[in-house]
N, C-alpha and C positions, 0 to 999 in steps of 0.2 A: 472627561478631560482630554481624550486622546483627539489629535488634531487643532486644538487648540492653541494659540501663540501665547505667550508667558514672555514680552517684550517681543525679542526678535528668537527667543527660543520656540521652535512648533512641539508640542507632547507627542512622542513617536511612540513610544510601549510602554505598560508598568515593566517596574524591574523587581520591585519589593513591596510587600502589604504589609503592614505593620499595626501594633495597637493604638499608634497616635498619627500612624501618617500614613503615606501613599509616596514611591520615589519612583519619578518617572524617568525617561531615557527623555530627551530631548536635544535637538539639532540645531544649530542658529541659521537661521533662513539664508544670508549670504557666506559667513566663513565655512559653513558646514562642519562644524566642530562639537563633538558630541557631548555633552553636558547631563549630571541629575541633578533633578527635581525633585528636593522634598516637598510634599504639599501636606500641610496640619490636615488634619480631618475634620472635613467642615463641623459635625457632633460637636467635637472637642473645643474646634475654635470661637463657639458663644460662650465657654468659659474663660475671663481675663486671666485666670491664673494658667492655663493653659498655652493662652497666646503669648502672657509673657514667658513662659518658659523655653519656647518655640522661639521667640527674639533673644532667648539671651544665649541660645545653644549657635544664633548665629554670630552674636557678638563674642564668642569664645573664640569660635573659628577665624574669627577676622583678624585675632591676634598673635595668629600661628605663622610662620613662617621657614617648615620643616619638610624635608623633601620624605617623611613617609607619616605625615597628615595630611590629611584630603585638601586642597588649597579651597578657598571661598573665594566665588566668582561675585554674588550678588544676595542681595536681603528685598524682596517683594511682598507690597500688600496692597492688593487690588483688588476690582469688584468678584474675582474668581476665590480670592480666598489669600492664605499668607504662604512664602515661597522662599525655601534656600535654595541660592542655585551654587551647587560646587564643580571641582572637575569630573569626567565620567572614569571613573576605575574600571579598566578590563580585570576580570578574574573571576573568583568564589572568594564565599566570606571564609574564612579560616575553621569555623566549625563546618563547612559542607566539606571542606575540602579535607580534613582530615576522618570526615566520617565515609567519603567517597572514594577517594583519590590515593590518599599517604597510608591510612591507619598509623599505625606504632612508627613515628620518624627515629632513624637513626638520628643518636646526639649533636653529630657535626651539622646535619642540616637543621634539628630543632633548635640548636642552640644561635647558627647565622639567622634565623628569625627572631628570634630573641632578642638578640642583640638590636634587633632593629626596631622592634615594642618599647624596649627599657630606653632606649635614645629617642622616642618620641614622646614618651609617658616624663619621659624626664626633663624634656623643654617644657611640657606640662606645668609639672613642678616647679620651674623655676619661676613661671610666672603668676605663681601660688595661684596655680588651675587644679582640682582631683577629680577625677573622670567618674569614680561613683558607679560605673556601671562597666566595667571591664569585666571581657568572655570573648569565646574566642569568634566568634557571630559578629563583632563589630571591630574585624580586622579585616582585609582582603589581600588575597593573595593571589601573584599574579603568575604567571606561566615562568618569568626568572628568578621565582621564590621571593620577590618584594613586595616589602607589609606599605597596607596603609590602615590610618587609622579612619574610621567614618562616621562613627556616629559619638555624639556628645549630647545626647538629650537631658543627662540629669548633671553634666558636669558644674562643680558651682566655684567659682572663687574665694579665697584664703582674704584677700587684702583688707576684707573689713570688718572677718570674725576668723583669726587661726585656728579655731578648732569648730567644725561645725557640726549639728545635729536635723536630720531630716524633716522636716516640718511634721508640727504637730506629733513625735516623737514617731512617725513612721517608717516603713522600710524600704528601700529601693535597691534594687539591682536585681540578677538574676539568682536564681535559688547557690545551684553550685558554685554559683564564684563569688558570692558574699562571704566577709568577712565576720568575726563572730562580731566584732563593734556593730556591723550593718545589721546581724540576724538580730540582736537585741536592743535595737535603737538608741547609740550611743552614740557619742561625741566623737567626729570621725576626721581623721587628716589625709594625706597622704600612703600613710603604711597601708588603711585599708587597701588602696590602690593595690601595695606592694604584694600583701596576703593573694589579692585575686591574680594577677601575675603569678603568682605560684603554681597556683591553679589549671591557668591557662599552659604552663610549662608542662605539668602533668599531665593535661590533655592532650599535647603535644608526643612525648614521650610514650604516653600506653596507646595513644587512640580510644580514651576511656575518659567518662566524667568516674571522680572520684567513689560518688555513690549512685546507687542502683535508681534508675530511671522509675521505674514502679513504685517507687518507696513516698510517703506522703511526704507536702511542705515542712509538716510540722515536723516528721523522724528527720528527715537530710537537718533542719535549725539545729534540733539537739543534737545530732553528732557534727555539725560545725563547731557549734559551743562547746563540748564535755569529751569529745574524743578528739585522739591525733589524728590528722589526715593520713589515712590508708598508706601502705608501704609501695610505692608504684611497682617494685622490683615484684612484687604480689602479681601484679595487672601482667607486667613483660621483662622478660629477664635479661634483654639487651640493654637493661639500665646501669650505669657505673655506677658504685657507692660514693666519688666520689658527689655526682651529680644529685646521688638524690640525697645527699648533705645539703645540698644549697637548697632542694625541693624543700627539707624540711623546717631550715631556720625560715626561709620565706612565709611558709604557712605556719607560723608558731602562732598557737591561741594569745599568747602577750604581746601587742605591738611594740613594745620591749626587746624583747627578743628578736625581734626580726631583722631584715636589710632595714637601714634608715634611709636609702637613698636609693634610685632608681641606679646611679653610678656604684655605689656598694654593692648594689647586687651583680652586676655586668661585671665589676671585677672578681666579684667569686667566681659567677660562671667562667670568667676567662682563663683563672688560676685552678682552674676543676679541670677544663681543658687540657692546661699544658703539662698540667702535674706527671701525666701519662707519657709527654711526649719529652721531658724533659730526665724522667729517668732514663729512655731510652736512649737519649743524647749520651748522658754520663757513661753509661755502659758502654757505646759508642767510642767515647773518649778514653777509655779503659784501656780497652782494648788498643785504640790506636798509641796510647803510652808503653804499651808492656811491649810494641814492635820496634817503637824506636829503641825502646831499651835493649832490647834483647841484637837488635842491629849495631851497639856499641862497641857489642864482644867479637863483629864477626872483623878478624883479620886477615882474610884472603877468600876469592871469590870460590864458592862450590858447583860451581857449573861444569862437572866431569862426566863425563860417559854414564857413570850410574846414577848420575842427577836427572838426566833427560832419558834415561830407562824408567825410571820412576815415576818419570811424571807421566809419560806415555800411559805405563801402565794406572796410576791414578785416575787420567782423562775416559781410559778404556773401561774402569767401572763401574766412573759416574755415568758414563752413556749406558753403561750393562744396567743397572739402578733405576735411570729415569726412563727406560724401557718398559723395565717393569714396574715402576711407581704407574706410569700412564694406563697400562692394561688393568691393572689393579682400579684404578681412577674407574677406566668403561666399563668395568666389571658390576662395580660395587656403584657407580656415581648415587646419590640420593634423589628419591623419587619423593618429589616436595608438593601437598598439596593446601589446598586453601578451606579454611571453614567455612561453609556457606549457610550456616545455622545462625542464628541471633544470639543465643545462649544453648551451649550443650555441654555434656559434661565426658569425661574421660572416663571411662570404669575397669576396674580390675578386670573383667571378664567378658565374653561377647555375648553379654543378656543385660537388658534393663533390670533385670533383677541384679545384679552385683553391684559391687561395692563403688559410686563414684571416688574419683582420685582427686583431680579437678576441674575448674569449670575453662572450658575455651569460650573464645569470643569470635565473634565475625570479622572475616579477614584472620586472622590469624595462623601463622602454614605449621604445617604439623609433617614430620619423616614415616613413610610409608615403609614397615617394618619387613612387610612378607609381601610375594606376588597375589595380587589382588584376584588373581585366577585359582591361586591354589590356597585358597583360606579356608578353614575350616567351614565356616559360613556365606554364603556371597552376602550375607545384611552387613558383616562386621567385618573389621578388619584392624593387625596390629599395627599403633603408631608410638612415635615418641613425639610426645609436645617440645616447646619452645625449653619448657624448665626442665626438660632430659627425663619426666616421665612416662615411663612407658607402659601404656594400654590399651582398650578399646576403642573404638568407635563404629557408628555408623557408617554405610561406606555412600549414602545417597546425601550424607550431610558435607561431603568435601567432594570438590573441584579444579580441576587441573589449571592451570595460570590463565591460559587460554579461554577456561568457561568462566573462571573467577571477573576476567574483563570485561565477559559479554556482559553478566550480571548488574556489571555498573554501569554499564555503559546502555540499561535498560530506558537511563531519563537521557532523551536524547538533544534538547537544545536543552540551552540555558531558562527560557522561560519554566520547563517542565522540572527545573532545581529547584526553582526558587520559588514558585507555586506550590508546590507540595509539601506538607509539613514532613518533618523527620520520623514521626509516628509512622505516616502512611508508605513513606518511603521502604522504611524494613522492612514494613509489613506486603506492601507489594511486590519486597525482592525474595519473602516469601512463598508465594501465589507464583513467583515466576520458576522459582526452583519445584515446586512440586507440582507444578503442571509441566516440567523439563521442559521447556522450548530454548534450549541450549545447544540441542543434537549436533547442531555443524561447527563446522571451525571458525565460520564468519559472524558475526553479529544479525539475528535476523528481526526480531523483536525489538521494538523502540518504542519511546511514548514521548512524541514533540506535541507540547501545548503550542495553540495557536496566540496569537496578539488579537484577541478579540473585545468585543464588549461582554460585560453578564450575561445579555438575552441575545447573544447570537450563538450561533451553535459551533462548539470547539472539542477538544479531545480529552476536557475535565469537567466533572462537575460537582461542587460541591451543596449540600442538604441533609435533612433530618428525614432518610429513606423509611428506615426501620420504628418510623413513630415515637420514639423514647427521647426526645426532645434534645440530640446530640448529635454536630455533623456529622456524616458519612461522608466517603468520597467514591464517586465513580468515574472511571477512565477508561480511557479506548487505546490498546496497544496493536499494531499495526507489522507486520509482515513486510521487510522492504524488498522482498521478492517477488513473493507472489501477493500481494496485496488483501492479504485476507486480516481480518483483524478480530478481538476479541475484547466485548465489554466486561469490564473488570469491576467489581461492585467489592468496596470493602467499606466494612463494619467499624463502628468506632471505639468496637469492645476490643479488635485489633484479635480477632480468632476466628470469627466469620467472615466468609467470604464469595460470591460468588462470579462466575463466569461463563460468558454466554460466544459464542464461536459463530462467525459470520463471514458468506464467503466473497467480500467485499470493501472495501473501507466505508466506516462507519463517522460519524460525528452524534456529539449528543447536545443535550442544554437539561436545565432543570425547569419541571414545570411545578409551580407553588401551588400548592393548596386552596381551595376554595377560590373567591372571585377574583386574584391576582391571577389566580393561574388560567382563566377564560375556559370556556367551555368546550367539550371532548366528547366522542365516542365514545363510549367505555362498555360497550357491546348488550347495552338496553334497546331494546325498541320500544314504538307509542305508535296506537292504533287514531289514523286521523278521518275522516267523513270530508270527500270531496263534493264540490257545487252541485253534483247529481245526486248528493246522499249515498255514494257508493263511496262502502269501508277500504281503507289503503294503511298501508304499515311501512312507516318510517323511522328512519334512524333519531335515536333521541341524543342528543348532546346534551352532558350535565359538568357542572363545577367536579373537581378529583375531593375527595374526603382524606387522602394525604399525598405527599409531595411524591413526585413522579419524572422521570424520565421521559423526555423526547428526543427518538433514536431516529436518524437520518441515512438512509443510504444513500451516500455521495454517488452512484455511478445509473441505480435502478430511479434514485429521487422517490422513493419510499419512505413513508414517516411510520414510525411505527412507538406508541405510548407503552412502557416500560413500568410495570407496580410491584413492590416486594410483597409477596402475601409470606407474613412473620411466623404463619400458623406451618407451614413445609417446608419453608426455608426455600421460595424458589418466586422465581420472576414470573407477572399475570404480562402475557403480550398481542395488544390492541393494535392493530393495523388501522389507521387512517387514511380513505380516501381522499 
């Protein structure tokens, strides 16, 4: 599709792959104004039930008239296929962004997002609209903290069944932020809405989905259904009780129990808010009552000689005080670092073998207790976490604010966000921590995917390397110094891994298996008899017996054919003339 005009729009890049669509960037040929492109997936689109659900996600949209809903430009169906075209949103969806960018938001900023969800979720509502599939992946956030909403694929209309049930008594939405009505196929309104808003607050708050990512579909259904949602104050301790009061009637297993209004809940959160700010008013006010009172009694002014020796001396040891409040400050200041681990745990003592306290998370800063020079061990080291306990750690598993950046700032455009699943993500910032390529203060390491086609060659590739019938992902990270780069080959058991160091930049593509993938050296020969009957030995070219790497050096123009042999854990590599 890319190049393609879609009216007067040209298809400039994908932006997003998805399981029912493809969302292109596109440009209108005269205003130059930048536009996406939902396009159904042609698969999909010879199913009518498909395409009408595709048309009626655009006739929701067409009803909105909300400054943080995506506005709807246009509805297409032409010989290329069917087409929403809306405004183009600069940002990240709200789950990269809180898994990349924010981690654990302070309240005052989670809750000005909020507020801006619940005010569009709630013109929703009122046009008896339920979105059905709210998560924080189908918000976008932009660099001034402004939400929009984007996607509406399963949202259905109220006006001509108020309570409705998902076809065929099925389930829709995403695992974590369904509601227990969604996880057991039941008659669903509004409040589901309100439950998954809950959710999305929680993820907001810890930088955490409620349960454990490795856990099956079926464990997360039964604890949506039969348990309370997790205590976030559990996940990060920067949470106020009163806040996560509102967290919990939101997500109450009874849609009973819960906010009945997207404006119900906005005022809780706003009265959780000032609750804090309003005692402090009073005591404010207290205070300024007990001066005027006590100014009743005064009958002649006290500004004598020993009033302004007084105060001299008062001024002289507030200054003596914040002298040494300040040196005390540079003595002592806290040496803050970041967890660069996926999951690791706290332990009583500095061996794997002792007692875990608990569990940290990535991103998460933790106070460095003792000089990391003078620790008993250089492996470990004492910290106090977030919730004030104080133990072990590793000291290779935390990094100072500075490497913490570099670390994220591994995916280096936008396409290399939003191509890459969040599996491969950790797990590549993995690979990057234990091969250290952090050493300097600057960022040197990056991985920009290119705007290309499948079968051209760019800085990702995705295939079933390893033979077990599940993708893998391989990527090329690059040196913006000295241009040397390294193929990065992860596994999709997400523990293997490997990496190949090259002293040049690199590009790859994937080659397919058998006759898709065209025929290769693979370092056979075949003895041939030339017109004189004199024997000669030639290169044989055969189809790959599995999917394969074709590595490129961009500067030598070197091809060179890439195979995992499964049996040593290490890469077979063919050189191509």
């Amino acid at each position: 599709m890319i190049g393609k005009y879609i009216l007067n729009y040209q298809i400039d890049e994908i932006i997003e792959r998805g399981g029912m669509s493809t969302v292109y960037l596109g440009i209108h040929k005269y205003l130059k104004r930048k536009v996406a492109i939902k396009h159904l997936s042609p698969n999909l689109a010879t199913n009518p039930e498909n395409r009408k659900r595709f048309k009626n996600e655009a006739l929701q949209l067409a009803s909105f008239n909300h400054p943080n809903i995506v506005t709807l430009y246009d509805y297409i169906e032409n010989e290329y296929g069917f087409f929403i075209i809306t405004e183009f949103v600069e940002g990240r969806n709200l789950a990269d962004y809180i898994e990349e960018v924010s981690g654990p938001m302070p309240e005052s900023k989670a809750l000005n997002i909020m507020f801006q969800i619940l005010d569009a979720v709630g013109d929703m509502h009122s046009q008896n609209i339920i979105h059905r599939d709210i998560k924080s992946s189908n918000f976008i956030i932009n660099q001034d903290n402004e939400i929009k909403v984007i996607d509406f694929g399963i949202a259905k209309s109220l006006n001509f069944n108020q309570n409705i049930i998902t076809q065929n008594n099925t389930k829709i939405g995403t695992t974590f932020f369904m509601s227990p009505q969604q996880v057991q196929g039941k008659v669903l309104d509004r409040r589901t809405d309100i439950y998954s808003l809950g959710i999305v607050l929680f993820h907001m708050l810890t930088g955490q989905y409620p349960y454990d990512e490795n856990m099956s579909e079926y464990e997360i259904h039964q604890k949506i259904i039969t348990e309370p949602i997790p205590d976030p104050r559990d996940f990060y301790v920067g949470i106020s009780d009163n806040i996560y009061a509102v967290v919990q009637k939101a997500t109450a297993k009874n849609p009973l129990q819960r906010y009945q209004s997207c404006s119900e809940f906005a005022v809780a959160l706003s009265n959780a808010q000032k609750r804090k700010v309003k005692n402090e008013d009073q005591l404010t006010l207290g205070i300024k009552t007990r001066i005027l009172e006590a100014s009743n009694d005064i009958k002649k002014p006290l500004f004598s000689v020993a009033f302004y020796q007084n105060l001299l001396m008062l001024l002289s040891t507030v200054l003596f005080l914040s002298i040494i409040g300040f040196g005390i400050y540079v003595v002592t200041k806290k040496d803050v670092r970041h967890v660069i681990s996926g999951k690791m745990y706290l332990m009583q003592g500095d061996s794997l073998n002792a007692k875990p306290l608990e569990q940290l998370y990535y991103g998460e800063t933790v106070n460095i207790l003792e000089d990391p020079n003078k620790a008993q061990t250089k492996e470990w080291i004492k910290v106090s976490s977030l919730r004030n306990t104080v133990g072990y750690v590793q000291q290779d598993f935390l990094a100072r604010k500075h490497v913490y950046k570099q670390i994220n700032a591994l995916l280096g455009n936008s396409m290399a966000q939003q191509t890459i699943p969040v599996k491969f993500k950790k797990f590549l910032r993995k690979v990057y921590v234990k091969n250290r390529l952090y050493d300097k203060e600057n960022t040197d390491w990056i991985l920009d995917v290119d705007n290309q086609k499948e079968f051209e060659f760019n800085t990702i590739s995705f295939a079933d390397y390893n033979q077990n019938e599940v993708e893998d992902l391989a990527c090329v990270i690059t040196n913006q110094h000295t241009e040397k780069s390294q193929l990065v080959l992860l596994f999709d058991d997400l523990k293997k891994s490997l990496t190949v160091d090259f002293d040049e930049p690199v590009k790859i593509r994937t080659l397919q298996k058998g006759v898709e993938g065209g025929r290769w050296y693979l370092g056979n020969n075949s003895k041939r008899v030339n017109a004189n009957g004199k024997e000669y030995t030639t290169k044989k070219y055969e189809y790959l017996k599995q999917n394969g790497i074709l590595l490129m050096k961009t500067q030598s123009k070197k091809n060179i054919i890439c195979l995992y042999n499964k049996e040593n854990h290490s890469l077979i590599f063919l050189p191509q003339s």
